[in-house]
C-alpha positions as CSV (number, residue, x, y, z in Angstrom):
1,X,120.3,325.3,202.0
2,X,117.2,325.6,200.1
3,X,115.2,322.4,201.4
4,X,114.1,320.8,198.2
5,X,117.6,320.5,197.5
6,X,118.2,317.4,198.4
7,X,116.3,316.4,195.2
8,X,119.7,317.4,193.5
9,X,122.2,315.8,195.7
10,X,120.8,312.3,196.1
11,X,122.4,309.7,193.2
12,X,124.7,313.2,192.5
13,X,128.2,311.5,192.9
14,X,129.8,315.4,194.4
15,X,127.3,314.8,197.4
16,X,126.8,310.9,197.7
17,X,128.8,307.7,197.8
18,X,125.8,306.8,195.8
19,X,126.3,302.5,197.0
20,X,124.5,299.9,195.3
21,X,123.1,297.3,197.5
22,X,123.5,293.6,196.3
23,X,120.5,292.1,194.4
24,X,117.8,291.1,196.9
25,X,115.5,288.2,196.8
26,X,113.1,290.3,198.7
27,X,113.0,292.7,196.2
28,X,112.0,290.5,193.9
29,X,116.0,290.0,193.0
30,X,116.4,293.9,192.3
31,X,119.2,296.1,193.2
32,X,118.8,299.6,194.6
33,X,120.7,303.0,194.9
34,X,121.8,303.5,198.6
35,X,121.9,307.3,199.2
36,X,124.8,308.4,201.5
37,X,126.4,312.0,202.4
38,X,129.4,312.6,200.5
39,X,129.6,316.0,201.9
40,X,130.3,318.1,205.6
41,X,127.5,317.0,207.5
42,X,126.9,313.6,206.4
43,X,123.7,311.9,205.3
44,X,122.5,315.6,207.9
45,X,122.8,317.2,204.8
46,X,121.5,315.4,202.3
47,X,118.8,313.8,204.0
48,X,114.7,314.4,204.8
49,X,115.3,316.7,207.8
50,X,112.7,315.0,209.4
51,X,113.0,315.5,213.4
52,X,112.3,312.4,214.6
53,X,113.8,310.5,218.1
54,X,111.8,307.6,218.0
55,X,110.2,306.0,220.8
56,X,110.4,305.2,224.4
57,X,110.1,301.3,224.0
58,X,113.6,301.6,221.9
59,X,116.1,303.0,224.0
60,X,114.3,300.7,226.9
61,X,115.1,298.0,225.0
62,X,118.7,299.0,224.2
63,X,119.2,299.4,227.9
64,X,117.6,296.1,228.4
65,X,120.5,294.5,226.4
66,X,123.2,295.9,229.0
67,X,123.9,299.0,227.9
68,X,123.8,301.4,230.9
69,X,123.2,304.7,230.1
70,X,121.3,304.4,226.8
71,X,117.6,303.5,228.3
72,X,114.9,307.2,227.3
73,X,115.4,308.5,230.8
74,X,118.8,308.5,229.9
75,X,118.5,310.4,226.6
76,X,116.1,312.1,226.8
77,X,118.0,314.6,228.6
78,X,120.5,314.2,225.9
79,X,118.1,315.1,223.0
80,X,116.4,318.4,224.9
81,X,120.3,319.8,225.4
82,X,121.3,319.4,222.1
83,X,118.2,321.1,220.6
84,X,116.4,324.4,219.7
85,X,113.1,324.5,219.5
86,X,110.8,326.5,217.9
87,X,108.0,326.8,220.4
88,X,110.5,326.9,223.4
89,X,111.8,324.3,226.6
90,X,109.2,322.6,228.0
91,X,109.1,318.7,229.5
92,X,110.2,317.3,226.4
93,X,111.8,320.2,224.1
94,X,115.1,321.6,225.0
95,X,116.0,325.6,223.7
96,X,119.1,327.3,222.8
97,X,120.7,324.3,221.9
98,X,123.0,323.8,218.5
99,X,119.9,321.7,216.5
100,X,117.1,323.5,215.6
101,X,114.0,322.4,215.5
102,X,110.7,323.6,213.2
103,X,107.1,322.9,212.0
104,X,106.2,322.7,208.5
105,X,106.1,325.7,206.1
106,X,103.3,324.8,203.7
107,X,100.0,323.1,203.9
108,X,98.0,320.9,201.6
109,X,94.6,320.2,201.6
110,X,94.8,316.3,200.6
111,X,97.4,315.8,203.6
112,X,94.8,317.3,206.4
113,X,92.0,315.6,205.0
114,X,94.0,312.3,204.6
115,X,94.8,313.6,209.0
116,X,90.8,313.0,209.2
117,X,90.7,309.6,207.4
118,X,93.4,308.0,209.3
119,X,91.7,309.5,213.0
120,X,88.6,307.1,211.2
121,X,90.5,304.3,210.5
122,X,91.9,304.4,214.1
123,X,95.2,306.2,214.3
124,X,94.3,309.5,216.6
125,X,95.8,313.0,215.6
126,X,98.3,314.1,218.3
127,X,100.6,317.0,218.4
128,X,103.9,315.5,217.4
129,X,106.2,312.3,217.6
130,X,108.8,313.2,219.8
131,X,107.1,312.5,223.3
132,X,107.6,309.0,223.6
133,X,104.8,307.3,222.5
134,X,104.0,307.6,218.8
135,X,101.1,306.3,218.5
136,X,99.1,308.6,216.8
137,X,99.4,310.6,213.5
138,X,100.8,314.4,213.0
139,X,102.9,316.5,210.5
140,X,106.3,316.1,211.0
141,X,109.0,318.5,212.8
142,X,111.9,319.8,210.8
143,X,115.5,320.7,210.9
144,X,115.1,324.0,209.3
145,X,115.8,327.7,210.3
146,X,113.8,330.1,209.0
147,X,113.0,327.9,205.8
148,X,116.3,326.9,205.1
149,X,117.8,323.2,205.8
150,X,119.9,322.8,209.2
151,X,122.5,320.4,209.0
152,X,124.8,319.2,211.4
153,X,127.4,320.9,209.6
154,X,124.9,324.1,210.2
155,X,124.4,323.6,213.8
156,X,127.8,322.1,215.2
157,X,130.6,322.2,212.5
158,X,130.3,326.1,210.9
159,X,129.9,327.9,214.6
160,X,133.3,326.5,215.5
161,X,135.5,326.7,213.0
162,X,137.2,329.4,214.0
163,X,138.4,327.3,216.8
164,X,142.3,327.4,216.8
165,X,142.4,323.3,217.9
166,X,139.8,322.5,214.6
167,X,141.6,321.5,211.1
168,X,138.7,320.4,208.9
169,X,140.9,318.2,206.1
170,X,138.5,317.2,202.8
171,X,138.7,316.0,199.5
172,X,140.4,313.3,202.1
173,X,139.3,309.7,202.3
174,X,140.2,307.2,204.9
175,X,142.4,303.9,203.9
176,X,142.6,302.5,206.9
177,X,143.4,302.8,210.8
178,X,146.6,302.7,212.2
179,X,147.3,300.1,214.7
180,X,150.3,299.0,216.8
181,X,150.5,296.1,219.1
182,X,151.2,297.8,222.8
183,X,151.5,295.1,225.7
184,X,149.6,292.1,223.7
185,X,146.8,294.5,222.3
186,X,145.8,296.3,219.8
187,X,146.1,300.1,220.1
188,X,144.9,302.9,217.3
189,X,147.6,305.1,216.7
190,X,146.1,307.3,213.9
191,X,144.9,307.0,210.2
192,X,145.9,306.6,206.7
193,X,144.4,308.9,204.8
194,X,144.5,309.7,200.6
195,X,144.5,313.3,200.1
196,X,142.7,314.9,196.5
197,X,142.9,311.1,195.2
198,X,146.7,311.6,195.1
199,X,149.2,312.4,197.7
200,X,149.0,309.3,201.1
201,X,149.7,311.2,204.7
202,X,149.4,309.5,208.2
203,X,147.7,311.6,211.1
204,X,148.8,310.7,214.1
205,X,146.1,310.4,217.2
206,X,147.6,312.1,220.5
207,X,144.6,310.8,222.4
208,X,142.0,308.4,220.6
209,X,140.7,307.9,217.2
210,X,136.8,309.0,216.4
211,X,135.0,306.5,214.0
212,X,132.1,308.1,212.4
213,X,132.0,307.4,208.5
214,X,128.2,305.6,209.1
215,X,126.7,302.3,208.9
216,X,128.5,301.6,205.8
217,X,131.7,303.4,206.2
218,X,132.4,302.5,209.5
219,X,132.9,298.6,209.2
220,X,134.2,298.8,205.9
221,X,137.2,300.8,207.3
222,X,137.3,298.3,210.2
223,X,137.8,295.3,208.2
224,X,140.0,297.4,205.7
225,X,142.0,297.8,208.8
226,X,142.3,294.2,209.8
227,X,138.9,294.6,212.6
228,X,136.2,292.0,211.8
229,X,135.0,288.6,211.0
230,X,138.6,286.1,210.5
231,X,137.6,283.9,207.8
232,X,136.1,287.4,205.4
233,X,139.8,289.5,206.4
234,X,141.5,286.6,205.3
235,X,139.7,285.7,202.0
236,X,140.4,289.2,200.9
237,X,144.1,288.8,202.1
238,X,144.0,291.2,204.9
239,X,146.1,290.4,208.1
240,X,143.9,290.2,210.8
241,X,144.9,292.3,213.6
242,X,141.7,291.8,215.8
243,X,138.9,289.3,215.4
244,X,135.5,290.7,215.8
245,X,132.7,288.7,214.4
246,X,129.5,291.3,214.5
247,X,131.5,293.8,212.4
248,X,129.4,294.6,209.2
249,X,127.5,292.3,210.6
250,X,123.5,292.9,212.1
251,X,122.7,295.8,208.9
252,X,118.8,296.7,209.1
253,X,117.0,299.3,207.9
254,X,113.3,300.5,207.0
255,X,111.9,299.5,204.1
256,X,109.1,301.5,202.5
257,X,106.6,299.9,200.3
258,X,105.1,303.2,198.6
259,X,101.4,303.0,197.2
260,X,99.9,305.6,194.5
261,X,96.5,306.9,194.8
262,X,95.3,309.1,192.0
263,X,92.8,312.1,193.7
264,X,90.2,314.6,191.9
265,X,89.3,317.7,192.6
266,X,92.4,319.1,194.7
267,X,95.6,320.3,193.7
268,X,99.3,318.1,194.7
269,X,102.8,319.1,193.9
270,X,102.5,317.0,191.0
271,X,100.3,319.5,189.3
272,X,102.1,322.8,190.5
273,X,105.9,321.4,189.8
274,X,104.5,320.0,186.1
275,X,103.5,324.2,184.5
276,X,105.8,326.9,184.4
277,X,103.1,329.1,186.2
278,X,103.1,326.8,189.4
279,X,107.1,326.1,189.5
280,X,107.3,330.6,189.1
281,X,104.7,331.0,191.9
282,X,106.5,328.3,193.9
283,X,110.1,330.4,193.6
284,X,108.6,333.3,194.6
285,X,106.5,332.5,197.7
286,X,110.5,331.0,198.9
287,X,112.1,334.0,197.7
288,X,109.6,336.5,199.6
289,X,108.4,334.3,202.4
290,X,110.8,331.6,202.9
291,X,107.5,329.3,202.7
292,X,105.5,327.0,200.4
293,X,106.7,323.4,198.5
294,X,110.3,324.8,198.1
295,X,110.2,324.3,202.1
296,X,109.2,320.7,201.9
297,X,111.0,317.7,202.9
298,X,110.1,314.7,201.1
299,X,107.1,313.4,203.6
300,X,105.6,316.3,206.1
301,X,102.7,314.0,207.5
302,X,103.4,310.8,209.5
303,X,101.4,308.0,211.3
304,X,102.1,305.7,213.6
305,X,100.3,302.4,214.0
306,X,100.2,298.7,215.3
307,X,100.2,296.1,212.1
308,X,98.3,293.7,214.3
309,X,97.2,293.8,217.8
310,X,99.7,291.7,219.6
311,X,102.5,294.2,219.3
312,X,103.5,296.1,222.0
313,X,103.9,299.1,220.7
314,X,103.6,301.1,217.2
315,X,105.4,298.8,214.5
316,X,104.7,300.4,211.1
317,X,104.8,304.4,210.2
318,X,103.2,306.1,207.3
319,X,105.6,309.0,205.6
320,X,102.7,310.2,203.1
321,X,103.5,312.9,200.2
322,X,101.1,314.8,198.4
323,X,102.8,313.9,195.0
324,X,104.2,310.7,193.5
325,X,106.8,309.0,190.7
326,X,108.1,306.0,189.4
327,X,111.2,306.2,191.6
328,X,113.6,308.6,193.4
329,X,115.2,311.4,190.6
330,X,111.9,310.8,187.8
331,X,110.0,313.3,187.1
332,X,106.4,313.8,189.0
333,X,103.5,312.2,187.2
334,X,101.1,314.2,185.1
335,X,98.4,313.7,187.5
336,X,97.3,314.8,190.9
337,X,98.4,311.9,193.6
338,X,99.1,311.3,196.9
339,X,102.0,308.6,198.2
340,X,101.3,307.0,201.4
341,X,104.2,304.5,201.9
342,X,104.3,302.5,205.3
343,X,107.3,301.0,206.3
344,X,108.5,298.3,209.2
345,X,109.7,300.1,212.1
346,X,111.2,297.1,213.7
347,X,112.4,294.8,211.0
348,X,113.6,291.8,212.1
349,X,115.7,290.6,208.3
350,X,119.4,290.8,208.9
351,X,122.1,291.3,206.7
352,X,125.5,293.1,206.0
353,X,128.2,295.3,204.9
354,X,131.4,293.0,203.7
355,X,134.8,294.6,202.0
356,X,134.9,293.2,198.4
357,X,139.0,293.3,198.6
358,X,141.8,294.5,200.2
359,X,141.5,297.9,198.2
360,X,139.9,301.0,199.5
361,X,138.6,302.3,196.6
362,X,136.4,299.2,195.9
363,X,133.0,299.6,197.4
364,X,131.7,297.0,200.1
365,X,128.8,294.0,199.0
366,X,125.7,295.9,200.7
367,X,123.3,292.9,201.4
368,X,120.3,293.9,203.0
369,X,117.9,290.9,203.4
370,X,114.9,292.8,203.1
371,X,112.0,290.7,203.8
372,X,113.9,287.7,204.8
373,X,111.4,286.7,208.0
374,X,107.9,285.2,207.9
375,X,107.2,288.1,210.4
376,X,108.3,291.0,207.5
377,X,106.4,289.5,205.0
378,X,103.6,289.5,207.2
379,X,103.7,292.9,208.3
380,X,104.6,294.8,204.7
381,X,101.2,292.5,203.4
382,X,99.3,293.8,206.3
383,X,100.5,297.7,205.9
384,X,99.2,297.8,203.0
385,X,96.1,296.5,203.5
386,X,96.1,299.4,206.1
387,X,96.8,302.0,204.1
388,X,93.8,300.5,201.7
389,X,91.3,301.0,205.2
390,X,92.6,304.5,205.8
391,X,92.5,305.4,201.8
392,X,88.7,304.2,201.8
393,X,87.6,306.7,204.8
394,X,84.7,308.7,204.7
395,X,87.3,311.9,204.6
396,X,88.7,311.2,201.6
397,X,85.9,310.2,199.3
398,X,85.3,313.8,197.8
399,X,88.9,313.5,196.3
400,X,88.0,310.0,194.7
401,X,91.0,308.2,195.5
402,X,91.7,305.8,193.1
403,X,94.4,303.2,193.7
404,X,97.4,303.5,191.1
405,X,100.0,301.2,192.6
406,X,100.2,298.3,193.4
407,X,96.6,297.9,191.9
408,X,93.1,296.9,193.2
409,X,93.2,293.9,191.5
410,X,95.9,292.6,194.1
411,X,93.9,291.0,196.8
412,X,95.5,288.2,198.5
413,X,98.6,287.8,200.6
414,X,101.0,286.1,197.8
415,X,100.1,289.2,195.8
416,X,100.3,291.5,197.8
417,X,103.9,290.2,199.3
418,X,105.1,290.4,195.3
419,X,104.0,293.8,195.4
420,X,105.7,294.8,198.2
421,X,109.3,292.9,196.8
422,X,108.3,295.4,193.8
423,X,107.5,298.5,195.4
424,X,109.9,298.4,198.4
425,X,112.8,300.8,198.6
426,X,115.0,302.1,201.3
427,X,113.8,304.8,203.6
428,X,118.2,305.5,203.8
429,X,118.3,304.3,207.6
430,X,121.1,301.5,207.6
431,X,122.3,300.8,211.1
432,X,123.5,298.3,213.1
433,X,127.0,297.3,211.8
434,X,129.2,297.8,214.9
435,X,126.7,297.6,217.5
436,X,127.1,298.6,220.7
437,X,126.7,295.9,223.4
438,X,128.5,293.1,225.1
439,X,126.8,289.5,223.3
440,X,129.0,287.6,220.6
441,X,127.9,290.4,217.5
442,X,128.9,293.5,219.9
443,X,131.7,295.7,218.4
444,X,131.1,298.3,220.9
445,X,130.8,298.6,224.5
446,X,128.5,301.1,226.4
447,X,130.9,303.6,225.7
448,X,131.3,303.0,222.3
449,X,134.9,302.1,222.7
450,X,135.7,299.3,220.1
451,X,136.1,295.7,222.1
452,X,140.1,294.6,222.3
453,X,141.6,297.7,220.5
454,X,143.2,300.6,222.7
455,X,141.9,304.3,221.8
456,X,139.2,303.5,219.0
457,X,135.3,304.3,219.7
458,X,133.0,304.4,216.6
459,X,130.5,306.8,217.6
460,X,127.5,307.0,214.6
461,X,124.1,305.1,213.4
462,X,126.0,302.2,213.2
463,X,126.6,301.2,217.0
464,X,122.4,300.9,217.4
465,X,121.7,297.6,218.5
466,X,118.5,297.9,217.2
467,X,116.8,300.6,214.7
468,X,114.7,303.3,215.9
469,X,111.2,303.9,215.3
470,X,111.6,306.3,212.9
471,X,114.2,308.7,210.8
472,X,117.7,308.1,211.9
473,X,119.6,311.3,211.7
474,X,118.0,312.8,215.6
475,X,119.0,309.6,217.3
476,X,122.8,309.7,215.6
477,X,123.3,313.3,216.9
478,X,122.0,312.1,220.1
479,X,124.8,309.3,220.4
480,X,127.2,311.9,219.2
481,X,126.2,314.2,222.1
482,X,126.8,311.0,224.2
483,X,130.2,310.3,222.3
484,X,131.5,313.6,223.0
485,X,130.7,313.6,227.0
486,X,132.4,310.2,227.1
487,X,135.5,311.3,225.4
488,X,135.7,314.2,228.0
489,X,134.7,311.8,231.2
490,X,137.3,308.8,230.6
491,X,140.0,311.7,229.2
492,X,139.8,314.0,232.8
């Protein structure tokens, strides 16, 4: 519950799957760890905890594809009922509801100042990033309580367990869906499930089966179960039972290209987490106040910009930390930093989640495509030539930034785009790989129910047509809410 936790569970095989994406050539041909929640609650529990719906211009544009339902009027309603805000209901905050919603805990001097510098560069401070527009830069909203981290599992699963029709089952993996051919279709009867890596049992569905292992889960099970693209089922010699081309298929996600920034004369995390004295003082302002860097999610300040005037709306977002390392899991450097990283908030690379065999134990090719488009490359090289402008403001210079990665000396766009193959990581947002809609690719219709089979709806991140502009985990509880109110509409 403690929120730096998640710095132990991360590439910690008890609470991740802890996936290895395929080597990528926009990576520069590297392979990364792909962070997902091996535990009650999902990636909700292992995650950032970041509150973030996205933007109006998203769900717009989902709606815009044929899905009725799904435009922000639509949701928005959605999102205030499932949520309890700290501050209280007002247009766009719902209270009382099972997610609750916080501001941040602790404050750093080299994140307000670096507040000021990115108001000069252009980016205006607003009050938050759940109105709408995002446009703008603020400190993030959290799903904490009272300092502590509030999980799905926290805010749905624990209040009703007492329920007399809920059997939680784990230790329990999927092997594949049930299916049985009912007047020339495909119907889901129930799962096949291996129980503590032993025992095989068969639950039987007496209504319909709920999908909602995640981007990569999901389709893996799908084409485990004979769903997906013919020619892949049958190279892996699985019968099909139902063609569907877009499953696995349409995989995005945001990727971060993290810069470094040594400072002076200020203190970061870096320099309280490296002494015994500042890791002690840290422990107990948690233990007494339930504030401070124990409280801290891995970014608390974000911006939201355009990469280039001719987009419509903010493309790129800053999550900026006031610490740094080499990677996720190393230790923090000796010396006081700050990590701005800017990522693509509407990537347009492609690429996909495919079964490796028949056997459910092996662990699906995760290809990514990460900076695949000329329109990628363009915007990674001119983020961070972005985050250079706002790192250069007036409001910074008494902390004499100093850039560590990827380097001053890397000044033109070839450069810069080998930096970004080298610094670029996953922000842990796949989606995409059933996606809801009604084109050639679509797995799901508006109602998430799977196209051709009887009694199967996949209801998590992976049914976005499109990524939102931002963290994932809001908008996945959001189509859960949806989910649920379908289930009880069409089961009357």
């Amino acid at each position: 519950d403690i929120p730096v936790g998640y710095l132990y569970t991360i590439a910690n095989p008890r609470t991740d799957w802890c996936y290895q994406t395929e080597p990528d050539a926009g990576l520069n041909n590297r392979s990364i760890g792909y962070a997902r929640g091996k535990v009650l609650g999902g990636c909700s529990s292992i995650n950032a905890m970041i509150y973030m719906r996205g933007q109006q211009s998203d769900y717009d544009y989902w709606a815009a594809q044929g899905n009725r339902g799904w435009g922000w009027h639509d949701v928005l309603p959605v999102f205030k009922r499932s949520e309890d805000y700290q501050h209280g209901a007002d247009e766009f905050h719902g209270a009382g509801g099972e997610l609750r919603v916080e501001e941040r805990r602790v404050n750093w001097e080299i994140l307000d100042a670096w507040r000021e510098a990115a108001e000069e560069s252009g980016i205006p401070k607003i009050t938050e990033f759940n109105r709408g527009d995002n446009f703008g830069n603020a400190y993030f909203q959290m799903n904490q309580r009272r300092g502590k981290r509030w999980s799905a599992t926290s805010a749905y699963l624990k209040p009703a367990m007492s329920r007399p029709n809920l059997h939680v089952v784990t230790n329990a993996q999927v092997e594949k869906l049930k299916l049985e051919s009912q007047n020339g279709c495909q119907c889901a009867t129930g799962v096949t499930v291996c129980l503590n890596g032993k025992e095989t049992v068969q639950f039987n569905a007496r209504c319909e089966v709920l999908l909602s292992a995640g981007a990569i889960g999901s389709p893996q099970i799908l084409q485990l179960s004979g769903i997906g693209p013919g020619e892949l089922l049958q190279a892996r010699g699985i019968e099909v039972k139902h063609e569907l081309a877009g499953v696995g298929e349409n995989l995005h996600d945001h990727l971060q290209v993290r810069s470094v920034y040594k400072v002076k004369h200020t203190v970061t995390l870096n320099q309280r987490a490296n002494s015994l004295f500042g890791k002690a003082m840290m422990g107990l302002e948690y233990l007494l106040f339930k504030t401070g860097p124990l409280t801290m999610p891995p970014s608390q300040l974000g911006a939201f910009a355009k990469s280039d005037p001719d987009q419509a709306s903010a493309n790129i977002e800053w999550h900026v930390q006031p610490l740094s390392l080499d990677k996720f899991g190393d230790p923090l450097h000796g010396f006081n930093a700050i990590t701005p990283s800017v990522c693509n908030l509407r990537p347009s690379s492609r690429g996909h989640v495919q079964i490796k065999s028949a056997n459910w134990h092996d662990y699906p090719a995760i290809k990514l495509n990460y900076l695949s488009t000329d329109e990628d490359r363009q915007v990674a090289i001119n983020g961070l030539r972005f985050t250079r402008r706002i790192m250069a403001a007036k409001a910074l210079a008494r902390f004499e930034p100093e850039e560590w990665k990827p380097g001053p000396e890397l000044e033109t766009d070839e450069q810069l785009l080998q930096a970004a193959g080298d610094l670029g990581t996953t922000i842990f947002h796949p989606v995409g790989t059933c996606k809801m809609g009604n084109d050639a690719l679509a797995v799901v219709d508006d109602r998430l129910r799977v196209h051709g089979v009887e009694g199967l709806r996949v209801i998590d991140a992976s049914i976005m047509p499109r990524i939102t502009s931002g963290n994932t985990n809001a908008p996945t509880v959001m189509i859960a809410e949806q989910g649920a109110s379908f289930i009880l509409q069409d089961n009357q």
